[in-house]
The first five atom37 places (N, CA, C, CB, O) and aatype in JSON, in Angstrom:
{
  "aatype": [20, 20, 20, 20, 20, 20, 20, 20, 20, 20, 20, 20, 20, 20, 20, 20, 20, 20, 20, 20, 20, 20, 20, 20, 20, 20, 20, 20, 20, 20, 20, 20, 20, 20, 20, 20, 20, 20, 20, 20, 20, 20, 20, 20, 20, 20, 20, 20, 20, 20, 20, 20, 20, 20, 20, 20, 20, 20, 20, 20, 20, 20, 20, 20, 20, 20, 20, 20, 20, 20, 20, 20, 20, 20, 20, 20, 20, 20, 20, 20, 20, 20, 20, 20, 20, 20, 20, 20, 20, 20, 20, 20, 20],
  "atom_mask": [
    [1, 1, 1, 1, 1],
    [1, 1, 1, 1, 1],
    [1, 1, 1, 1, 1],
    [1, 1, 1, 1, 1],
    [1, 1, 1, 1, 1],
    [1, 1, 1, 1, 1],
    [1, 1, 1, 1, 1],
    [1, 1, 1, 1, 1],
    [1, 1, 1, 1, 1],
    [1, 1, 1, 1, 1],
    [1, 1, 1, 1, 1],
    [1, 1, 1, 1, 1],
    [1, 1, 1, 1, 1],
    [1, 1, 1, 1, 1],
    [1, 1, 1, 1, 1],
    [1, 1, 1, 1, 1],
    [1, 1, 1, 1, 1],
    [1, 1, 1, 1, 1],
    [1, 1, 1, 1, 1],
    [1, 1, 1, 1, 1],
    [1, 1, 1, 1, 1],
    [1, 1, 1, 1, 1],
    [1, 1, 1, 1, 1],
    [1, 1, 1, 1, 1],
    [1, 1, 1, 1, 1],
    [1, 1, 1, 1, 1],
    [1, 1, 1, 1, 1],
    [1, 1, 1, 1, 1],
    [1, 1, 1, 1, 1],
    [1, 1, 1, 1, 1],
    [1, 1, 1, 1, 1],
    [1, 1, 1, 1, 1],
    [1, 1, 1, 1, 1],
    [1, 1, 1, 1, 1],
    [1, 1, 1, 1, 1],
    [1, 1, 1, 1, 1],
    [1, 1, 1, 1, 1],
    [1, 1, 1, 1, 1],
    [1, 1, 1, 1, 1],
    [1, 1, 1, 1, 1],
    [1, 1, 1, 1, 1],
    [1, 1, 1, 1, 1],
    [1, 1, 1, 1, 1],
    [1, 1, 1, 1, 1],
    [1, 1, 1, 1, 1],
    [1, 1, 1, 1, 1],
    [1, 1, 1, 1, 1],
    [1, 1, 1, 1, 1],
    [1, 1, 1, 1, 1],
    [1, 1, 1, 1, 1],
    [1, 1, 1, 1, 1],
    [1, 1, 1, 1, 1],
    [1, 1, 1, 1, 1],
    [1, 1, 1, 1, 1],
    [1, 1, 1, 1, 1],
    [1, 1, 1, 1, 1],
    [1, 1, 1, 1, 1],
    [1, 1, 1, 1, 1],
    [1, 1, 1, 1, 1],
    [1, 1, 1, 1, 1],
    [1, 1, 1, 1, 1],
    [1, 1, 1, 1, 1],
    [1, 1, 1, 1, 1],
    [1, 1, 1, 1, 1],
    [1, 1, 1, 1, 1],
    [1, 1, 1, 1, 1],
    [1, 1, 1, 1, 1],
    [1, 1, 1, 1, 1],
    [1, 1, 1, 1, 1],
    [1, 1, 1, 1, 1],
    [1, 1, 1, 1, 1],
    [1, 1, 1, 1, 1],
    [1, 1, 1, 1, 1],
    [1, 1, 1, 1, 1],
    [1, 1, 1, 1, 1],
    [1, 1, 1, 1, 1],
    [1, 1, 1, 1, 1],
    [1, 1, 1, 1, 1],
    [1, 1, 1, 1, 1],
    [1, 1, 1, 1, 1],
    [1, 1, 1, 1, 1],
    [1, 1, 1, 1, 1],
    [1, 1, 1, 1, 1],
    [1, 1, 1, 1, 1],
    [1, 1, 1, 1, 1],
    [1, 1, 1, 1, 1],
    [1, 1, 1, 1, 1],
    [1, 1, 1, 1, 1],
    [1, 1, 1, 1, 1],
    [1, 1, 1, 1, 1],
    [1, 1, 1, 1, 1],
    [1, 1, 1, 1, 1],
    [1, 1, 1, 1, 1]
  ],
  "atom_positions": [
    [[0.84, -1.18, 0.0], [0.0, 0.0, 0.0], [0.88, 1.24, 0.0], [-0.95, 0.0, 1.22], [1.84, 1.26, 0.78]],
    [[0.63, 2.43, -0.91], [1.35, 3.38, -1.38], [0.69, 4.93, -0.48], [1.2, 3.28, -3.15], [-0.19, 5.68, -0.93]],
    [[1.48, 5.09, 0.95], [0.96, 6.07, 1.77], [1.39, 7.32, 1.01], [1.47, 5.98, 3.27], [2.48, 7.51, 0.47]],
    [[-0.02, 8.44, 1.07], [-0.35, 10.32, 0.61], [-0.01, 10.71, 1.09], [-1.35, 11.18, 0.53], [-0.24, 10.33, 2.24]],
    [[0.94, 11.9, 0.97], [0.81, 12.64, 1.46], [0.2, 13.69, 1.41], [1.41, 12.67, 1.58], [-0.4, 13.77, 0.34]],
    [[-0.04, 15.08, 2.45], [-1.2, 15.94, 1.21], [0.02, 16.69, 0.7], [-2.81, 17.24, 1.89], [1.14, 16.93, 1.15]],
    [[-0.74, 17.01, -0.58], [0.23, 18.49, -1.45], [0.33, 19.66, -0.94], [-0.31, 19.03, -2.79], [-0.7, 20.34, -0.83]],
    [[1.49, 20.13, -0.53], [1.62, 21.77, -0.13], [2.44, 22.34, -1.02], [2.22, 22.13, 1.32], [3.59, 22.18, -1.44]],
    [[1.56, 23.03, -1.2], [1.74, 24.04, -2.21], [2.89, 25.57, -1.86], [0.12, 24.49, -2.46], [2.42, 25.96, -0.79]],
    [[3.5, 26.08, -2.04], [4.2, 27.01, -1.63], [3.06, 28.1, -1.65], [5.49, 27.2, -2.46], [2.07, 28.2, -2.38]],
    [[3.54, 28.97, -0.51], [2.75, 30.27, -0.39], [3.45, 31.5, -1.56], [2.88, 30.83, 1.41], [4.51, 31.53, -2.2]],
    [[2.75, 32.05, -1.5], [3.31, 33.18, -2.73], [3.54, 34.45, -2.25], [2.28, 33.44, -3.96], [2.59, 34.69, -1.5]],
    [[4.04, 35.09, -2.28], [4.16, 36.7, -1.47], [3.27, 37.36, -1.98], [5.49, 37.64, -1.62], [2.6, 37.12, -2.98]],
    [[3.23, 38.67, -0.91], [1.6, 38.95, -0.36], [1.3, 39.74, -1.91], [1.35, 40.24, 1.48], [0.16, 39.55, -2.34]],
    [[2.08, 40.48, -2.64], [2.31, 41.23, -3.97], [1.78, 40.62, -5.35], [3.8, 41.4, -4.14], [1.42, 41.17, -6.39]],
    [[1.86, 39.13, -4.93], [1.62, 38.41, -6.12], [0.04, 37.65, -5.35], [3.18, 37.22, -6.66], [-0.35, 36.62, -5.91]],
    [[-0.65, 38.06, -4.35], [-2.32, 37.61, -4.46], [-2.9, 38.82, -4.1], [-2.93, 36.31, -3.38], [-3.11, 39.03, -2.9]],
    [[-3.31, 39.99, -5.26], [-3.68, 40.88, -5.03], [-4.71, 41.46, -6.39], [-2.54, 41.51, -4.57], [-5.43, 42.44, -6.61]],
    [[-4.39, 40.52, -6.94], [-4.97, 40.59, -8.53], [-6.75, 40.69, -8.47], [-4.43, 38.9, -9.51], [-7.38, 40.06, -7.63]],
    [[-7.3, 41.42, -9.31], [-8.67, 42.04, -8.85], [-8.99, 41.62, -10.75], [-8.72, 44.21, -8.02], [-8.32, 41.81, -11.76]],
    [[-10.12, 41.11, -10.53], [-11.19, 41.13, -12.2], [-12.6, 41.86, -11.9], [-11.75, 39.18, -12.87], [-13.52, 41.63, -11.12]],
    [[-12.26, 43.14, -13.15], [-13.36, 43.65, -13.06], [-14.27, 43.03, -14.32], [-13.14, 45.14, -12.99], [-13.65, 42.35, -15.15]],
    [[-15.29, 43.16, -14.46], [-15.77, 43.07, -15.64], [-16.55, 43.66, -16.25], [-16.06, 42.34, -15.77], [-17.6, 43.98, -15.7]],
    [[-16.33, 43.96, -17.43], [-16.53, 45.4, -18.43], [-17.84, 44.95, -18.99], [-15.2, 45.77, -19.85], [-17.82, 43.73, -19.15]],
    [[-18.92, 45.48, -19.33], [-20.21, 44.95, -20.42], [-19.57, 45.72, -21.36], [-22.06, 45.34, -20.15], [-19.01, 46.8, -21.13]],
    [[-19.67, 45.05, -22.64], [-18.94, 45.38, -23.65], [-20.04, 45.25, -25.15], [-17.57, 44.35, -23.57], [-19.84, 45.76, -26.26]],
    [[-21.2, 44.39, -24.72], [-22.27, 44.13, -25.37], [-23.52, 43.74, -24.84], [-21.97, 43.38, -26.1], [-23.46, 43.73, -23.61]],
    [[-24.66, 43.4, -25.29], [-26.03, 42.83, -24.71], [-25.24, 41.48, -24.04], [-27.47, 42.43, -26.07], [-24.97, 41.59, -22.84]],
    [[-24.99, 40.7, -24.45], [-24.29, 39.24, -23.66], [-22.82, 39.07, -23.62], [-24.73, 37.83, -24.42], [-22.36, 37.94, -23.81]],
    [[-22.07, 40.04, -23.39], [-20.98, 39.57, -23.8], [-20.49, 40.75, -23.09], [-20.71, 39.23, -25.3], [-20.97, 41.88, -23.11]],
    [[-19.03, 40.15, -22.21], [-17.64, 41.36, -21.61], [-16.86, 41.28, -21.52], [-17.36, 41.89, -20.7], [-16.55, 40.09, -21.47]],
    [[-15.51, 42.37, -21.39], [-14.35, 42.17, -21.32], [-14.31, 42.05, -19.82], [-13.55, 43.13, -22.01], [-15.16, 41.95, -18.94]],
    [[-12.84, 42.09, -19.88], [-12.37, 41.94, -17.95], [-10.83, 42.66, -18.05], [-12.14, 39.71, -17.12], [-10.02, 42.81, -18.96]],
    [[-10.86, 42.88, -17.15], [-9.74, 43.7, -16.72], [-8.82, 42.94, -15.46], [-10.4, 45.16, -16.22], [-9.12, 42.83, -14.28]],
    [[-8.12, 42.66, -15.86], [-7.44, 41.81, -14.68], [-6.06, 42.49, -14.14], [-7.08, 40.22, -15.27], [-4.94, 42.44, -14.67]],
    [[-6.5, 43.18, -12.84], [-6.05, 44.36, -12.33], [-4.68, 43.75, -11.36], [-7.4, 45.21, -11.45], [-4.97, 43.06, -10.39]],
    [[-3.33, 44.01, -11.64], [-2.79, 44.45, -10.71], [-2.73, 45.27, -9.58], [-2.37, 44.56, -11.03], [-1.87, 46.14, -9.73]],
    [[-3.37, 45.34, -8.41], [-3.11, 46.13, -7.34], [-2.31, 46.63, -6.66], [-3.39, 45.92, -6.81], [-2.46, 47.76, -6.19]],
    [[-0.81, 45.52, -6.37], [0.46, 46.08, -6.38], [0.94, 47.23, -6.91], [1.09, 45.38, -6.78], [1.47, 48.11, -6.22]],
    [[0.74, 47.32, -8.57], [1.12, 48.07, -9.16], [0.65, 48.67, -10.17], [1.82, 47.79, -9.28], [1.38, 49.1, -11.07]],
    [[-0.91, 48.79, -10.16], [-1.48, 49.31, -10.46], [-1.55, 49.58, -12.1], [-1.31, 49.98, -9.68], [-1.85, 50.62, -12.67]],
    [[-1.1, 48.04, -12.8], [-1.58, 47.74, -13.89], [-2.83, 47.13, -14.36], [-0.89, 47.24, -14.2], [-3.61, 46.82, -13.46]],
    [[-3.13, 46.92, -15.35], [-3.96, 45.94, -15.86], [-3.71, 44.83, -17.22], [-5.02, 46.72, -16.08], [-3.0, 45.34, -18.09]],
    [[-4.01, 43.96, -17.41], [-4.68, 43.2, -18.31], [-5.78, 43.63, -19.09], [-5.03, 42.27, -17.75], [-6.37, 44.52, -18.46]],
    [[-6.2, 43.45, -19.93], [-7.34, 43.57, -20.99], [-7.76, 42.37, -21.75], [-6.96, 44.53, -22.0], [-6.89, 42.0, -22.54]],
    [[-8.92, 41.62, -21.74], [-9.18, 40.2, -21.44], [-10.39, 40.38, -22.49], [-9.51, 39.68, -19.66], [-11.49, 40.59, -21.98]],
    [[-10.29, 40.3, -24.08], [-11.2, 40.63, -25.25], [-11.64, 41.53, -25.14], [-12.1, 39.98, -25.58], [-12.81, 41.68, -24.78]],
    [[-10.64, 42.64, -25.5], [-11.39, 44.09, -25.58], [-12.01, 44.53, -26.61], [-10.63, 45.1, -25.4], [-11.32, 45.38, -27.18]],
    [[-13.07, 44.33, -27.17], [-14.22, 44.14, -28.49], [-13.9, 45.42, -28.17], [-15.99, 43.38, -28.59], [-12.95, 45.99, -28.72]],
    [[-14.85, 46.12, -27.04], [-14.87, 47.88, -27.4], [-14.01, 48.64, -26.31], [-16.63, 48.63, -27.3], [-14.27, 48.91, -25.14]],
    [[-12.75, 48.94, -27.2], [-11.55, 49.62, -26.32], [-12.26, 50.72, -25.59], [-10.21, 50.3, -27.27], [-11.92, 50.83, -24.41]],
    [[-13.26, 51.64, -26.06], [-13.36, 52.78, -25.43], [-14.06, 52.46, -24.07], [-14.07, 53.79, -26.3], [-13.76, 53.23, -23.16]],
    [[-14.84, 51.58, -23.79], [-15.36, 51.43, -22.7], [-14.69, 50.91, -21.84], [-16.26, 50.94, -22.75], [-14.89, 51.11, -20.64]],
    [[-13.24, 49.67, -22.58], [-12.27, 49.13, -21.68], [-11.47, 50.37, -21.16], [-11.35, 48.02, -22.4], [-11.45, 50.5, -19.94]],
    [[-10.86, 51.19, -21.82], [-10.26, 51.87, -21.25], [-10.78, 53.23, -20.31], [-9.55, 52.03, -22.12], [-9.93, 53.98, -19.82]],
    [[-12.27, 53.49, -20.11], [-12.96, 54.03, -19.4], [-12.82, 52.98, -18.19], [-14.24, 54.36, -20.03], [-12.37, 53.42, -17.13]],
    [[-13.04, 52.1, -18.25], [-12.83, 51.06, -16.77], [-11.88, 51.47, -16.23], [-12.54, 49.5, -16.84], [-11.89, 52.04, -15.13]],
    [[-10.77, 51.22, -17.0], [-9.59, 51.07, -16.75], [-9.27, 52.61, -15.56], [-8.77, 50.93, -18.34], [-8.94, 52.54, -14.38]],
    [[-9.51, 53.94, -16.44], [-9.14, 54.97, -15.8], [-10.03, 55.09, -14.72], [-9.06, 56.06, -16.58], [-9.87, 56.03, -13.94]],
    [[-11.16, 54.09, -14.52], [-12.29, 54.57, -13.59], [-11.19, 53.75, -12.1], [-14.4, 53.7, -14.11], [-11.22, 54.24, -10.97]],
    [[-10.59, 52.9, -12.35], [-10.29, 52.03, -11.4], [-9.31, 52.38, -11.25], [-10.37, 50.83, -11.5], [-8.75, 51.84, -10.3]],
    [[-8.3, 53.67, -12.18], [-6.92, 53.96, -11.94], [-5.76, 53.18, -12.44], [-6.79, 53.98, -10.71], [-4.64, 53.5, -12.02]],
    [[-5.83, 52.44, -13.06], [-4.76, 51.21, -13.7], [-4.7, 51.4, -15.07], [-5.23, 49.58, -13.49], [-5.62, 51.58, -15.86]],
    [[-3.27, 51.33, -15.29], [-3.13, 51.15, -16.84], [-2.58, 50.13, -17.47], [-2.49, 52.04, -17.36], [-1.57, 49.5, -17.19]],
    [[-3.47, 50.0, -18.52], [-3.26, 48.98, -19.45], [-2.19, 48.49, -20.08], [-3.84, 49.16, -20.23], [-1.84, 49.09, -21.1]],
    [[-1.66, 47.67, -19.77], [-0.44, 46.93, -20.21], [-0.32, 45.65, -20.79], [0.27, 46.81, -19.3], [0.82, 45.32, -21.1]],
    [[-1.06, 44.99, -20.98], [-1.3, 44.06, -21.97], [-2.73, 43.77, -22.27], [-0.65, 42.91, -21.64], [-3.68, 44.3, -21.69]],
    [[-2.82, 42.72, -23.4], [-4.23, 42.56, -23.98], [-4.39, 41.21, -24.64], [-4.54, 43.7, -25.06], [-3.62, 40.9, -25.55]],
    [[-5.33, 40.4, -24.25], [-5.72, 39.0, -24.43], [-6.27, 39.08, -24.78], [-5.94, 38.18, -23.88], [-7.09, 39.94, -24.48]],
    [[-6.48, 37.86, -26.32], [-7.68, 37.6, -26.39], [-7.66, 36.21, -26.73], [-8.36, 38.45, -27.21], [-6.94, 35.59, -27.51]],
    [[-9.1, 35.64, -25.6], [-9.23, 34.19, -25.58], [-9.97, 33.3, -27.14], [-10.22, 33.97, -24.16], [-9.97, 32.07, -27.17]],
    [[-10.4, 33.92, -28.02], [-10.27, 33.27, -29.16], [-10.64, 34.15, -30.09], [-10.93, 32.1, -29.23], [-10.94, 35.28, -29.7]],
    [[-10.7, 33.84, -31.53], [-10.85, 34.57, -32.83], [-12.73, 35.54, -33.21], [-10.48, 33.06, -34.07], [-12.92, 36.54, -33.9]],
    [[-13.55, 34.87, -32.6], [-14.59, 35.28, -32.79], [-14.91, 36.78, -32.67], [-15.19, 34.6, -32.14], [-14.53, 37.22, -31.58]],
    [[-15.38, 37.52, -33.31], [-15.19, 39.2, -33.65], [-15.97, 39.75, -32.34], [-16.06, 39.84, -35.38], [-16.12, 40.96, -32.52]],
    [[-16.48, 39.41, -31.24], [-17.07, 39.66, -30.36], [-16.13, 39.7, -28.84], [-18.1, 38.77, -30.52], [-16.38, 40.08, -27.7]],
    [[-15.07, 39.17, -29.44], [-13.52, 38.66, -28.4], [-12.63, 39.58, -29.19], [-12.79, 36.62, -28.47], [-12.28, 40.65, -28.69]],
    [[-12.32, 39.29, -30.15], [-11.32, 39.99, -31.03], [-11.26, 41.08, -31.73], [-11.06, 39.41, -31.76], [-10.23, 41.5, -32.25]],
    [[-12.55, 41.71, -31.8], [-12.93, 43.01, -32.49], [-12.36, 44.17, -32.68], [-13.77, 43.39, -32.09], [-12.14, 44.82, -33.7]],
    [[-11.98, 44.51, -30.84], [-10.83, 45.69, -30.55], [-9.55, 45.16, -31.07], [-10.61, 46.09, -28.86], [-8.63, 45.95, -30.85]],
    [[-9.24, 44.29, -31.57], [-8.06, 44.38, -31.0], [-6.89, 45.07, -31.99], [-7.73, 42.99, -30.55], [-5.74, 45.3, -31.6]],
    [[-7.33, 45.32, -33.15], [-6.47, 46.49, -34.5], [-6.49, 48.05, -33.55], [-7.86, 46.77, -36.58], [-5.53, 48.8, -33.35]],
    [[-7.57, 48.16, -33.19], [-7.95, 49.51, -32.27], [-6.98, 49.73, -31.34], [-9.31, 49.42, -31.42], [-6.32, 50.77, -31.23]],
    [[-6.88, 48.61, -30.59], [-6.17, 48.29, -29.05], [-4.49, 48.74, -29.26], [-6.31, 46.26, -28.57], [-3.72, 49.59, -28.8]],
    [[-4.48, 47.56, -30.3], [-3.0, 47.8, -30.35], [-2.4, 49.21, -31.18], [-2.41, 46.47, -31.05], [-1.17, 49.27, -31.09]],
    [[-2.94, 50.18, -31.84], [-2.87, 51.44, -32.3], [-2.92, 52.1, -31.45], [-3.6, 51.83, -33.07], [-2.2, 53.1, -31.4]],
    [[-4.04, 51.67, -30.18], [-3.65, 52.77, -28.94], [-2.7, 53.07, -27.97], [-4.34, 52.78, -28.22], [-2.26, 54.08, -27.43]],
    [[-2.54, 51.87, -27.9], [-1.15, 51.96, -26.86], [0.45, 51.39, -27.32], [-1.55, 50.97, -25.46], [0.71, 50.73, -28.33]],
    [[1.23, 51.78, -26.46], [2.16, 51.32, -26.75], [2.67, 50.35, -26.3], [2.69, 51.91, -26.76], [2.38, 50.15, -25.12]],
    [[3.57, 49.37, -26.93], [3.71, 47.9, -26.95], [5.14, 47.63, -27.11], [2.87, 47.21, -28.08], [5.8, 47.87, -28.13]],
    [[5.72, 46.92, -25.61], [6.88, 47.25, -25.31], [7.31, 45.17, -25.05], [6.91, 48.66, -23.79], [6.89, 44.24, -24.37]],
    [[8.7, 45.52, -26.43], [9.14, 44.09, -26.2], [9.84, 43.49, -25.29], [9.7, 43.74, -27.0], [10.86, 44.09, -24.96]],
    [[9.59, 42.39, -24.72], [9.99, 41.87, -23.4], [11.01, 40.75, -23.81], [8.68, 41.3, -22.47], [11.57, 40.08, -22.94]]
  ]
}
């Protein structure tokens, strides 16, 4: 017989569990999200179909936008995103 132990997981510092999702209505059924650094007061942008309202979030909550996802091709996810990337600037890592 093959004795468990349980899994422990490492704790993470306090900087890295601080992350906040807002979520944007962006259409009748459908939103972006903003997945907020609090530390440092960035964000994520999580299918920004309509930049102008993402980035109204964004300044409403004080965080700026620093990157931008999008979880698949469908124009309701992906719409902003010619917009998105014309607006900001996009810095190689």
């Amino acid at each position: 017989m093959i004795a468990l132990r349980p899994l422990r997981l490492p704790r993470l510092p306090f900087q890295y569990r601080t992350m906040k999702v807002v979520p944007v209505p962006v259409r009748d059924d459908n939103y972006a999200y903003l997945l907020i650094d609090e530390h440092t007061n960035t964000a994520a942008a999580v299918d920004p179909y309509d930049v102008a309202k993402v980035s109204t979030a964004a300044e409403t909550h004080g965080v700026q936008i620093v990157a931008a996802i999008t979880t698949h091709h469908h124009f309701d996810h992906s719409g902003g995103n010619k917009v998105s990337a014309l607006g900001y600037i996009i810095e190689n890592f």
